[in-house]
C-alpha positions as CSV (number, residue, x, y, z in Angstrom):
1,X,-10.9,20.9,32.6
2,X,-8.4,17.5,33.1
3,X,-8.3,14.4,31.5
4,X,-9.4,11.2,33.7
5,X,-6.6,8.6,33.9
6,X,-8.0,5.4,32.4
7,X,-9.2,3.6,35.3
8,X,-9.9,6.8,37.5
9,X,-11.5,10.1,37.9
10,X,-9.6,12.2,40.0
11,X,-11.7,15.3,41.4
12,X,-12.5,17.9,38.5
13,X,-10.7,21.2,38.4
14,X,-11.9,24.1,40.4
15,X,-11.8,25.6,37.1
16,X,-14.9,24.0,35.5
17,X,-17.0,26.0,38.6
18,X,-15.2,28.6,39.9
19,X,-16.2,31.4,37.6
20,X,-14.5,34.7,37.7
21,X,-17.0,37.8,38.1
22,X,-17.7,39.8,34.7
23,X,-15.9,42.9,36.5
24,X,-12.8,41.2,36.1
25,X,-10.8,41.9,33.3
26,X,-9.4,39.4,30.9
27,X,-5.8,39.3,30.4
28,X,-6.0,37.5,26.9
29,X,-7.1,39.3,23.7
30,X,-10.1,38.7,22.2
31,X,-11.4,39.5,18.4
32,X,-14.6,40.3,17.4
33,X,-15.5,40.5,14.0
34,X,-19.0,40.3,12.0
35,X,-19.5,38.3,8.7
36,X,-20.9,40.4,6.4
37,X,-17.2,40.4,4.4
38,X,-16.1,37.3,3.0
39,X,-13.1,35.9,2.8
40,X,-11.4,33.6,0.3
41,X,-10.8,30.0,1.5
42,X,-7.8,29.2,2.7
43,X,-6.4,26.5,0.7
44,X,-5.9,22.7,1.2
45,X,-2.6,22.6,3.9
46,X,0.1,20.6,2.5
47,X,0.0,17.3,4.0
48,X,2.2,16.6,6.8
49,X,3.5,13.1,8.3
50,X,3.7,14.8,12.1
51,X,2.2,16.8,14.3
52,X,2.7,21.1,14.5
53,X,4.1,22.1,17.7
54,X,2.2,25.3,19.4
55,X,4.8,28.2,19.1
56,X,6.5,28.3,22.5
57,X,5.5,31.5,24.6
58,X,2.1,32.2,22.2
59,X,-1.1,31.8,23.3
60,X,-3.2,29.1,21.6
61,X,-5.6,30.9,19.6
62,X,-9.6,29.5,19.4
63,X,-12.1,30.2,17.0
64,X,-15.3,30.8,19.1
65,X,-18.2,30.6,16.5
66,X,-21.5,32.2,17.7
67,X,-24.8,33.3,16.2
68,X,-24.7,37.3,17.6
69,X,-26.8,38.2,15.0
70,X,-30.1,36.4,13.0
71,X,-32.7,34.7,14.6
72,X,-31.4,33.9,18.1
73,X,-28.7,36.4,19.1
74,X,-29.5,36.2,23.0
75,X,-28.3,32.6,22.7
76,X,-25.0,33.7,21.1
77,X,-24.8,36.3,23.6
78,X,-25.2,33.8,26.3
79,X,-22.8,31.6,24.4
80,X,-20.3,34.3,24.4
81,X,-20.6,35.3,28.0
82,X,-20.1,31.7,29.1
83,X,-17.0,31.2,26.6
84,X,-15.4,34.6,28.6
85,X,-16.3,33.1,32.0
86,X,-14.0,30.0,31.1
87,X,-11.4,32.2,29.3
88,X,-10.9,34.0,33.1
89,X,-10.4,30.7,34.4
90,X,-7.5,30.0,32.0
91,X,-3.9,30.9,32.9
92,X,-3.3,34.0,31.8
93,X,-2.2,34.1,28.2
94,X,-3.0,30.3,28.0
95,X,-5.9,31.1,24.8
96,X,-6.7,34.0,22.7
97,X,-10.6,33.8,21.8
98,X,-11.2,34.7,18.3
99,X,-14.7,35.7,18.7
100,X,-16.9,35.1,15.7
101,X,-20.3,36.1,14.5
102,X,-21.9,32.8,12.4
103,X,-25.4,34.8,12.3
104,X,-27.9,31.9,11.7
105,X,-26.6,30.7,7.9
106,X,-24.3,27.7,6.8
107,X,-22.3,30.2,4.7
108,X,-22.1,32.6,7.6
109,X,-20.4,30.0,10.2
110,X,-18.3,29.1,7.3
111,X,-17.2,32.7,6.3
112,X,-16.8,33.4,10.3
113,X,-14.4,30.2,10.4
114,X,-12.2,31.5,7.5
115,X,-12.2,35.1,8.9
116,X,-10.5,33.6,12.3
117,X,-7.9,30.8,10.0
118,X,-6.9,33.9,8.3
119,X,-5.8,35.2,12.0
120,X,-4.2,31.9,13.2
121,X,-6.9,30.0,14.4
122,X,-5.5,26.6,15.5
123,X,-8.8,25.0,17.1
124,X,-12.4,26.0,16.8
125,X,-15.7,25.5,19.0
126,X,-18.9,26.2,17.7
127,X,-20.9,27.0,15.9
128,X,-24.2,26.3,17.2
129,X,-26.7,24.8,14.5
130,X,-26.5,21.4,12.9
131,X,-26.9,22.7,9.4
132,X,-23.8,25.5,9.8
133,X,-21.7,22.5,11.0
134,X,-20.9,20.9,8.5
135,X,-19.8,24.1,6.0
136,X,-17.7,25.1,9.4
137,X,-16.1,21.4,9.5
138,X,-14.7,21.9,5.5
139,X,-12.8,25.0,6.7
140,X,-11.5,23.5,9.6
141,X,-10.7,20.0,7.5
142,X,-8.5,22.7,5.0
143,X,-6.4,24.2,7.9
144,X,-6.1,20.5,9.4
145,X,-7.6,21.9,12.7
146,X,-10.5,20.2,14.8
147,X,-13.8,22.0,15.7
148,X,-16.0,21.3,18.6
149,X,-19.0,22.2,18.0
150,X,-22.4,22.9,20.6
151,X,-24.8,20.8,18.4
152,X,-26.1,17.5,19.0
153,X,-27.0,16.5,14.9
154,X,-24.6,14.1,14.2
155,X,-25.9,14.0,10.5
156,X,-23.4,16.9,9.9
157,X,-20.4,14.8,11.3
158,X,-16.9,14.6,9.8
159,X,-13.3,14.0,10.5
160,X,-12.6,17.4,11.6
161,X,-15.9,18.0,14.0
162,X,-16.6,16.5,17.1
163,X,-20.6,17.4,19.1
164,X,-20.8,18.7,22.5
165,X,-24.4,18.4,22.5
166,X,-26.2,15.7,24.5
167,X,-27.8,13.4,21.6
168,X,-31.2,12.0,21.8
169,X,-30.1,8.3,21.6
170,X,-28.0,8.9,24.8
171,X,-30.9,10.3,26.7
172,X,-33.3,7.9,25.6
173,X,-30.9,4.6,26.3
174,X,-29.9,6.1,29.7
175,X,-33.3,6.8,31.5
176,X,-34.8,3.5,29.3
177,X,-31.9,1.8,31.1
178,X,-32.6,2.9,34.1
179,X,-36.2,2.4,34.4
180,X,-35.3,-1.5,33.1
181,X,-32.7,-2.5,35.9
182,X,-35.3,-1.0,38.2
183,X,-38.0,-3.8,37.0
184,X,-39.7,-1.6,34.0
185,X,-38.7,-3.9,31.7
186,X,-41.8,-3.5,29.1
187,X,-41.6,0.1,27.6
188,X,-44.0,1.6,25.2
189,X,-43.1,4.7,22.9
190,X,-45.0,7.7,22.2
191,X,-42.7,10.2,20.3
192,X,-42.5,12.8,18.2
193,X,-42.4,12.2,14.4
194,X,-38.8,14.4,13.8
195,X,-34.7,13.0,14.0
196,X,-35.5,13.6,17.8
197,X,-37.9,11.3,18.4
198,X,-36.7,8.3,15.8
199,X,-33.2,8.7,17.7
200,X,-34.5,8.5,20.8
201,X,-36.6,5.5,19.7
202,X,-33.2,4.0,18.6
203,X,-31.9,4.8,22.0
204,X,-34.8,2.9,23.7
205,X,-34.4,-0.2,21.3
206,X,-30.6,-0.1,22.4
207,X,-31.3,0.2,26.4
208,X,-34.0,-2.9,25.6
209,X,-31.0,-5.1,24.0
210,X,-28.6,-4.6,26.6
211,X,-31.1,-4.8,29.7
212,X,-33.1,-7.9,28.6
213,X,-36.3,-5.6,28.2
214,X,-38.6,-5.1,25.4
215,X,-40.2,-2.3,23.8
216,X,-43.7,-3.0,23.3
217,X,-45.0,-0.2,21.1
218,X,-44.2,2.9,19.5
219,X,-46.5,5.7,17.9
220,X,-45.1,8.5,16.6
221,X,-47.3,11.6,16.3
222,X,-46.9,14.8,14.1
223,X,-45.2,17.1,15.8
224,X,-47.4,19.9,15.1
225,X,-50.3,17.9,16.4
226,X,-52.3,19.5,19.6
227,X,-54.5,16.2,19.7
228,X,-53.3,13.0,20.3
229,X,-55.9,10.8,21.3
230,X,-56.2,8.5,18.7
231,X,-52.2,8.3,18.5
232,X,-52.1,7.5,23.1
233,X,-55.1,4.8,22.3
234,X,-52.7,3.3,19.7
235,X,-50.6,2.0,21.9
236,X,-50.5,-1.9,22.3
237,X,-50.9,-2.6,26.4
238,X,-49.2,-4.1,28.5
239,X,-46.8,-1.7,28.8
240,X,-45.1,-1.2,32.4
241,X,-43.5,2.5,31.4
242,X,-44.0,5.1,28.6
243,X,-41.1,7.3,26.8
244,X,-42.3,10.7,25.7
245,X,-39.1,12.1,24.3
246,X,-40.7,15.9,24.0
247,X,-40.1,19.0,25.2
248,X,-41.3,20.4,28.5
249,X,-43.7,22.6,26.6
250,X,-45.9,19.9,25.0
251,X,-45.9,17.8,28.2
252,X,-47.6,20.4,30.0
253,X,-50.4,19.6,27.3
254,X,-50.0,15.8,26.7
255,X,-49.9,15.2,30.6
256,X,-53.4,15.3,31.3
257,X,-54.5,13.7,27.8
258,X,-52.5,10.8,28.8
259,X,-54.3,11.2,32.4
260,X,-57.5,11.1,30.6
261,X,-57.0,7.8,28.9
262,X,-56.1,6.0,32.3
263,X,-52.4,6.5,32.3
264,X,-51.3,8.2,35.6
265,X,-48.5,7.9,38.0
266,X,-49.5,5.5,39.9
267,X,-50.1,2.6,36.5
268,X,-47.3,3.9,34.3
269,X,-43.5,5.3,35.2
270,X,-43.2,8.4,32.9
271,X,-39.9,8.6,31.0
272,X,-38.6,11.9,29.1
273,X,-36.1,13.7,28.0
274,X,-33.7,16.7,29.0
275,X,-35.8,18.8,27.4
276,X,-38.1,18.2,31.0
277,X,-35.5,19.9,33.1
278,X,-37.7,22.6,33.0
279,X,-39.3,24.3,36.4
280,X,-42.7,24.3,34.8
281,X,-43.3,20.3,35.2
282,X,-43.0,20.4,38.9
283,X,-46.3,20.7,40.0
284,X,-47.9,19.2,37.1
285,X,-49.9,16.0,39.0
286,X,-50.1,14.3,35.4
287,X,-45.9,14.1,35.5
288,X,-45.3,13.3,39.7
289,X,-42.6,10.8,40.0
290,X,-41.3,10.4,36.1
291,X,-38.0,10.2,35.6
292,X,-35.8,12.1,32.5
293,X,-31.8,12.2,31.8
294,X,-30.0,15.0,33.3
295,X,-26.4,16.2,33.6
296,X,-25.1,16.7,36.8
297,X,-27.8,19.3,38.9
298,X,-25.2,20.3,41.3
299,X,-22.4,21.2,38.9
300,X,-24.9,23.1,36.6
301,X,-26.1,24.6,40.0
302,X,-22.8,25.7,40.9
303,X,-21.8,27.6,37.1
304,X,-25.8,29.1,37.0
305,X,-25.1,30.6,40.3
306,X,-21.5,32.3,39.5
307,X,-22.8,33.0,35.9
308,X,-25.8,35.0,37.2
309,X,-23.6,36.4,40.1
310,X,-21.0,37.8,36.6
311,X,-24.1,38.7,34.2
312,X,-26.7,39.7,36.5
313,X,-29.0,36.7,34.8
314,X,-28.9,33.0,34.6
315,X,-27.5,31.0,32.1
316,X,-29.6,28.2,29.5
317,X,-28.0,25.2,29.6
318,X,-26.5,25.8,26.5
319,X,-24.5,28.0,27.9
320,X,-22.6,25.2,30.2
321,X,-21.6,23.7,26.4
322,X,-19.8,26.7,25.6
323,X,-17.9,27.1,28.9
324,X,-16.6,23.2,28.4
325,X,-15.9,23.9,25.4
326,X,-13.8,26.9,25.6
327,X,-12.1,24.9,28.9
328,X,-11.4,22.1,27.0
329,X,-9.4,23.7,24.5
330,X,-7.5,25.4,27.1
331,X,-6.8,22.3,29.2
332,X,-5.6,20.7,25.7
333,X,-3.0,23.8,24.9
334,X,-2.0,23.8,28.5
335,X,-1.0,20.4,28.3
336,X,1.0,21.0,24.7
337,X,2.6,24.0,26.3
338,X,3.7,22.1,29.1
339,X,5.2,19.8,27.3
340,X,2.6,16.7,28.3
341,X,1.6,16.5,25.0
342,X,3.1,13.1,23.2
343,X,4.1,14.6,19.8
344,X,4.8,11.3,18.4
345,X,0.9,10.4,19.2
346,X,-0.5,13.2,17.9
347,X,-2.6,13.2,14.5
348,X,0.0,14.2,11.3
349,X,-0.9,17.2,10.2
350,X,-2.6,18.8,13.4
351,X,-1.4,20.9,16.4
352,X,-0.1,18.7,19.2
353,X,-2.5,18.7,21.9
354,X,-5.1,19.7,19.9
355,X,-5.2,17.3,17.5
356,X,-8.2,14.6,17.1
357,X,-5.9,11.8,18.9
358,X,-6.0,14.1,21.9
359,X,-9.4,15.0,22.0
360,X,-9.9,10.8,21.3
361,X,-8.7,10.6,25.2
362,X,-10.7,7.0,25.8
363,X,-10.3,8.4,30.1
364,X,-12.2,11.3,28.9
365,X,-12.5,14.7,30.7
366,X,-14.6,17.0,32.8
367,X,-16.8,19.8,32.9
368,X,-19.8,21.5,34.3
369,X,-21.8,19.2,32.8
370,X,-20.1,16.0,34.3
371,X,-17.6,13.5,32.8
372,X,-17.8,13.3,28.8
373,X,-15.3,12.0,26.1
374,X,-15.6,11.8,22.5
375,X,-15.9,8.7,19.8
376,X,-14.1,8.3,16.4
377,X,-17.8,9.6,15.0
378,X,-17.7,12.9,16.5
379,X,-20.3,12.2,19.3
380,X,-20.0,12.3,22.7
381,X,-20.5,10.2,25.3
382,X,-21.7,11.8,29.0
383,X,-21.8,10.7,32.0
384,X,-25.6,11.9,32.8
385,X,-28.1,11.4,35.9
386,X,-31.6,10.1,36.1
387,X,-33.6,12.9,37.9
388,X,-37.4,12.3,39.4
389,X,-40.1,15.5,39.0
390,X,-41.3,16.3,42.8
391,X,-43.2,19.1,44.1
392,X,-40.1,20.2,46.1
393,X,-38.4,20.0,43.1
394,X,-35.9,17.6,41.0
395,X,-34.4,14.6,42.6
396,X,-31.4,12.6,41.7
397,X,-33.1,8.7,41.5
398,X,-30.0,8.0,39.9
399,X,-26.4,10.1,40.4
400,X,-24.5,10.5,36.8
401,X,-21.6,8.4,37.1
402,X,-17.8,9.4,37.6
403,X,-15.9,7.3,35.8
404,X,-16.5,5.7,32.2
405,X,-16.0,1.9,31.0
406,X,-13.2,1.2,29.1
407,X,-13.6,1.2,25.8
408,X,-14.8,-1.7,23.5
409,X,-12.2,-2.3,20.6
């Protein structure tokens, strides 16, 4: 993990691939503790006009907030795993991972934030669901410490939380973009009727404003809905290319109905989501030739390969969140540690180096998943690829880029 000087990206760490095998041994200390005791809430920190310098010669120490337990607890497993893998990439004694279980509640990620304040916690990552978010962000806003967290749902922003996750808008506007500059400039819609699709509607309205193209039509259709005829034939024509924001899953259905109503490859260009980097959609002959957003292939390549060489399976994608994550906070203490931290920049009230104004870093930084930074609303921003579906497999139509534009003020 590095940050990007502001008008160039230098080449990333070898850390943010070079994965240590699961045989090795950390050398930093890690805490694992369930939820089922609560904790009282630390109270409101005095407010402070500077920054809190890291104690010199201590390892930074990280709340890592993870749903082991409840409905998905082989994501949190995978979470975890990941989180270690970046941990051993670390100087030694750099971070101490207070490991958390959330379980799949807002009170839990809450009572697993408090537990890990009570031991010293001076940055968080995680947790993992939208709705725990926010209860996680009030603890961290009481200890004046910042959380990043692996969701996307920016409804549950704040001051104190920041979203790894890849939002809908910035798929949408990215391939919609694309597919414009490239002479597709009159899109149709045809999306889910959830947050995901209407944000990935607003994503296609914004690629259409900034690329002089128009968006012709949108249908949204009930999610639950097998059927959807009557919602395709809705559709006003004249259309050159049609977003489906859903997941891989339903494509594999809604492929062929949309083949059956005289939309194929060779009339419409297909547009998706990240939710079609699935295998699956490769030899579907409804799909041949769409395009959907992507983070870097290669990179994610390179951390599936060493993660299944360390746990003996490979990783979601999900998981590459959790290794950035954990890196991030590392790089971030390394550079307070080192003394490259400005303590005169840094947000009053927070740790130095891991303090919002440092995590603001307009040059932004890399990970598996390509270039990202974040914005004063919590989101991120990512630097992702347009891939093609192909027999043979994915193709890059369109590499993610490796630097980002300056900021507008």
């Amino acid at each position: 993990m590095r940050a990007l000087p502001k008008n160039w990206l230098g080449i990333g760490l070898v850390a943010t691939v070079a994965l240590a095998l699961a045989a090795c041994a950390p050398q930093q200390t890690r805490t694992t503790s369930a939820t089922a005791q609560a904790v009282s809430t630390p109270a409101q920190a005095p407010v402070q006009t500077q920054g809190r310098l890291l104690p010199v010669g201590q390892p930074a120490k990280v709340a890592v907030l993870l749903p082991l337990t409840g409905r998905l607890p082989e994501i949190g497993q995978q979470l975890m795993n990941a989180s270690q893998l970046a941990l051993f990439d670390l100087p030694a004694n750099s971070v101490e991972l207070l490991i958390k279980d959330t379980g799949d509640t807002p009170q839990g990620a809450a009572v697993a934030l408090q537990q890990a304040v009570a031991e010293g916690a001076q940055f968080a990552v995680g947790p993992l669901f939208g709705g725990q978010v926010r209860a996680a962000s009030t603890v961290a806003s009481q200890a004046q410490i910042n959380l990043v967290a692996f969701s996307n749902d920016l409804s549950q922003r704040d001051g104190y939380a920041f979203f790894l996750g890849v939002t809908p808008t910035a798929q949408a506007q990215r391939v919609v973009s694309y597919a414009m500059q490239q002479g597709f400039t009159q899109v149709a819609v045809l999306a889910p009727d959830t947050p995901f699709g209407r944000l990935s509607v607003d994503g296609a309205t914004a690629a259409a404003v900034a690329n002089g193209g128009q968006i012709v039509s949108t249908v949204f259709y009930p999610p639950q809905e097998l059927d959807l005829t009557a919602q395709i034939r809705a559709l006003n024509p004249g259309y050159q290319a049609l977003l489906v924001p859903d997941a891989h899953g339903r494509m594999l259905i809604l492929g062929p109905s949309l083949v059956s109503e005289g939309i194929t490859p060779t009339t419409t260009k297909l547009l998706g989501s990240a939710l079609w980097n699935n295998p699956s959609l490769l030899t579907e002959p409804s799909l041949q030739g769409a395009w959907f957003p992507s983070s870097n292939p290669q990179s994610f390549n390179s951390f599936a390969g060493r993660y299944q060489e360390a746990y003996g399976a490979p990783p979601l994608p999900i998981a590459a969140v959790a290794y950035d994550a954990v890196n991030l906070a590392g790089y971030l203490a390394g550079q307070a540690q080192s003394g490259q931290a400005d303590a005169a920049l840094a947000t009053p009230g927070q740790w130095v180096g891991l303090d919002r104004n440092s995590l603001l870093n307009p040059s932004g930084f890399r990970g598996v998943d390509g270039i990202f930074r974040f914005e004063q609303n919590g989101a991120t921003q990512r630097g992702l690829a347009v891939l093609a579906i192909d027999p043979t497999g994915f193709a890059v139509v369109s590499p993610a880029p490796t630097s980002f534009q300056p900021l507008v003020n």
